[in-house]
Structures are given as C-alpha cells and as structure tokens.
Residue, then its C-alpha position, 0 to 999 in steps of 0.5 A: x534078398x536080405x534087408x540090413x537096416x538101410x534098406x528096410x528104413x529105405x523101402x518104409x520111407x519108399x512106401x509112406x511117401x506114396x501112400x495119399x494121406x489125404x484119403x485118411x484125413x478128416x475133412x469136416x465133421x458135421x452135426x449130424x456125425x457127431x450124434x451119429x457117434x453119441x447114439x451108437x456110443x450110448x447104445x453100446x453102453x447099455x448093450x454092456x449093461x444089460x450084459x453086465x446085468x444078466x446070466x449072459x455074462x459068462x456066456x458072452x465071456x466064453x463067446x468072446x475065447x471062442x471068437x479068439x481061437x477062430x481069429x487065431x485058426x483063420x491066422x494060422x490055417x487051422x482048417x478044422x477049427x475054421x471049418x467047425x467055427x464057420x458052420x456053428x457060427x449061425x447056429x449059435x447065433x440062433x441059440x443064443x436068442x432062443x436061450x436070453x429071450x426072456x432077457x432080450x424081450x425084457x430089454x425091448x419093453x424097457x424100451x417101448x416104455x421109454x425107460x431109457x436112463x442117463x448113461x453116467x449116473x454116478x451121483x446116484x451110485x454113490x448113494x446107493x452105495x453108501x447106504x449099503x451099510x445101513x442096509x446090511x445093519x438092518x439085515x444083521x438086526x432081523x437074523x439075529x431075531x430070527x435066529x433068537x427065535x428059531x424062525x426060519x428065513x431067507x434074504x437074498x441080496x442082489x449084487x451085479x446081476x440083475x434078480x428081476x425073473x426071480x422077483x417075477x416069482x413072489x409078491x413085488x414091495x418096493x419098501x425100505x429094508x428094516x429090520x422090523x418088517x423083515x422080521x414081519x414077513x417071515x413069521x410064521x403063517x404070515x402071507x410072504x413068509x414062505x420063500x425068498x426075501x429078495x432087496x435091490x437097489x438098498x429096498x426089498x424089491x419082492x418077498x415070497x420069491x421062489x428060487x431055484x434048487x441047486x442040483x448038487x449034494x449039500x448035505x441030507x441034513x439041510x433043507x429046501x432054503x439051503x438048496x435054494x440060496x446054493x441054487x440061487x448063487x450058482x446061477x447070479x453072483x447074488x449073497x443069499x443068507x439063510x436062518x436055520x429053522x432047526x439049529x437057528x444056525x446063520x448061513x450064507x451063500x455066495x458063489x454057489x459055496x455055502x458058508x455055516x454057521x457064521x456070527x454076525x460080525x462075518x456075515x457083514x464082512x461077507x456082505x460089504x466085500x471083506x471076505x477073503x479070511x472068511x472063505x478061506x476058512x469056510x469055503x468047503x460045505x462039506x468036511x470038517x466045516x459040516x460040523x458046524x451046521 
C-alpha cells in the first residue's frame, strides 16, 4: 500500500498516542544517582586521558574504524565481515592487555598510591603552558653552545604522549630546565652525558634516557643519536633535538621526520607549533635537504 503524506503523518500520530511516556519519564533523582553519575563521569575521563597519554592511542583510533565496518557489516549483512569480527572479537581483547600491560599496570599503581588528580586543571595548564617558552629559550641557549663547542647532545621534549617508560631507562632529576645544566650534562665524561635528556611538564624529568632506534634507513652518515631521536618520534609524538658531535649541525625530529640542519630561529618555531613553512621546506631526510647535513 502507498503512504502520501496524510496517511504517513496519520500512522506517526497513531503510533505516539499509544506509546506510554510515563515509562520514559524521570520520577525522582536521588543523591545516590547523582554520584553515581559523577564517578563514571570521572572514570571515563581519566580512561581518555590515559588514552590520550599513551601508545595506545592510534591503536584505539583503529579499534574504533574496526568497530564501525562491524556495526556497518551486521546493517548490511555482511556475513564475512560479521563472521571474521565475531571471532577475533576476544582474541583481541586479550592482545591488547598482553601488548599495554606495562601501561595498564602503570595506571593501577597510580591508583593504589592514591594519585588520583582533579579532572579540570586548567589553571595548572595555563602555567605550564605559558612557561613553555622560556623553556624553549633555554633549550636554544644550550644547543647553541653545544653546537659552538661540537658537543654532542640529545633533548627530547615531551608533548601529549606520555615519556614515562623511556624515563624509567636513565637517571630521574626532576630539576628546572636551564641552559647551564643542560649544558653540564652532556660534557663529555660527565655521568649522564651518554643518552637522552628527556623534559616534561616544563622540568627535565630524567637524563641518561635510552631510546629506541628507528629500523629505517636515515642515512650512513648519521649516528646512534639520529637513529634514536627518528626512533623516538616514530613511536610518541615527541620533538627530539639532536647536536651533531661531527658537524655541530642542529637536528630535529618530529613525527619520525628528520628536519637538518635548522637555525635557531626554526628550531623555536618548530618547538611552539609554528612549524608548517619548515616542514614543508625540510620534510625529506633524504634527497636534495641530506646536503645539509
């Protein structure tokens, strides 16, 4: 039978008139709801935090497509799809603990230590973030002098993601970032001068850092510290700035790219985020920018 447009409007009409909204109406709300709601409010926060904080969250970005085409598969009767989502379903859900259980075991003992921070901080982040740029003048000072002095160096700054494994590697400071001391630790045969200077939060968290090595190409004529700052970024959406023992050429790596040979004045564009004519110009680590290094 076809419907026009009285009839359709007819049979909507028909049909709400009989549903009983008293079912779908909110009687009373107690405190107890209301907590209740605060607590899974809170937990679910923190939960996208520590997403937001970790290696896990391109992984989740992909669970999340997946769970999409399995949504559209079971729509549209795609029984393949719907067959091979049905059985991996668990599987995976196994994997992912096995693969993030350093992170997940991380989280629980932030827990049992009661470290359980308010979920809107904003004062906090402002600060930070507005001494972010003395920061970042203190890291030009020291690669200047290093690069000056042909010392070798590598600073890694923390962004979203959160260092802490990598932090676990080296030698914890917890100290404000100046150029004096960055300068201190990696002269030669000093203590921490061999590895990774990591800063987070506006303080340099740990020195003495191993990291890892990308498994690609960059180049024969760049070092350990290259490899470890592109294997660094490849992984966590870190900048990692390297001073060439050999050239004292000034490196920075961000997004697994390798930008060489910048100035100063790039290199602080780079670092607070006005970085696009940069990019565009050194994106290739390879090719005509490798006579720069």
């Amino acid at each position: 039978m076809f419907l026009n447009g009285d009839n359709l409007m007819g049979l909507m009409s028909t049909n709400f008139s009989n549903l009983d909204w008293t079912a779908y109406t909110i009687t009373r709300i107690s405190g107890s709801d209301i907590l209740d709601i605060l607590i899974v409010t809170y937990f679910i926060y923190k939960i996208s935090l520590w997403i937001k904080d970790t290696r896990a969250r391109p992984l989740f970005k992909g669970i999340g497509v997946v769970l999409m085409i399995s949504v559209l598969s079971f729509v549209f009767n795609l029984t393949t799809i719907s067959w091979i989502v049905t059985n991996t379903f668990n599987i995976g859900i196994i994997a992912l603990i096995i693969l993030f259980q350093p992170e997940l075991r991380r989280a629980l003992e932030q827990i049992g230590k009661g470290k359980i921070a308010l979920p809107f901080n904003l004062y906090e982040e402002d600060a930070l973030e507005a001494e972010y740029t003395n920061v970042v003048e203190q890291i030009l000072k020291s690669v200047k002098i290093l690069s000056n002095s042909r010392t070798g160096g590598l600073i890694v700054v923390q962004k979203q993601m959160s260092l802490t494994d990598l932090e676990q590697t080296g030698t914890k400071l917890d100290a404000l970032v100046s150029a004096a001391l960055l300068i201190n630790i990696f002269e030669d045969k000093t203590p921490l001068h061999d590895g990774a200077v990591i800063i987070r939060n506006n303080r340099i968290s740990a020195a003495s850092c191993i990291l890892p090595l990308t498994p690609n190409e960059i180049g024969k004529e760049l070092g350990t510290r290259h490899r470890a700052a592109v294997g660094t970024t490849e992984i966590y959406d870190a900048y990692a700035i390297v001073v060439s023992e050999e050239t004292g050429h000034l490196n920075v790596s961000h997004e697994g790219k390798l930008f060489k040979n910048l100035s100063q004045d790039q290199i602080r564009k780079l670092l607070l985020g006005d970085d696009k004519p940069i990019k565009k110009k050194f994106a290739l680590w390879r090719g005509t920018n490798e006579k720069n290094a």
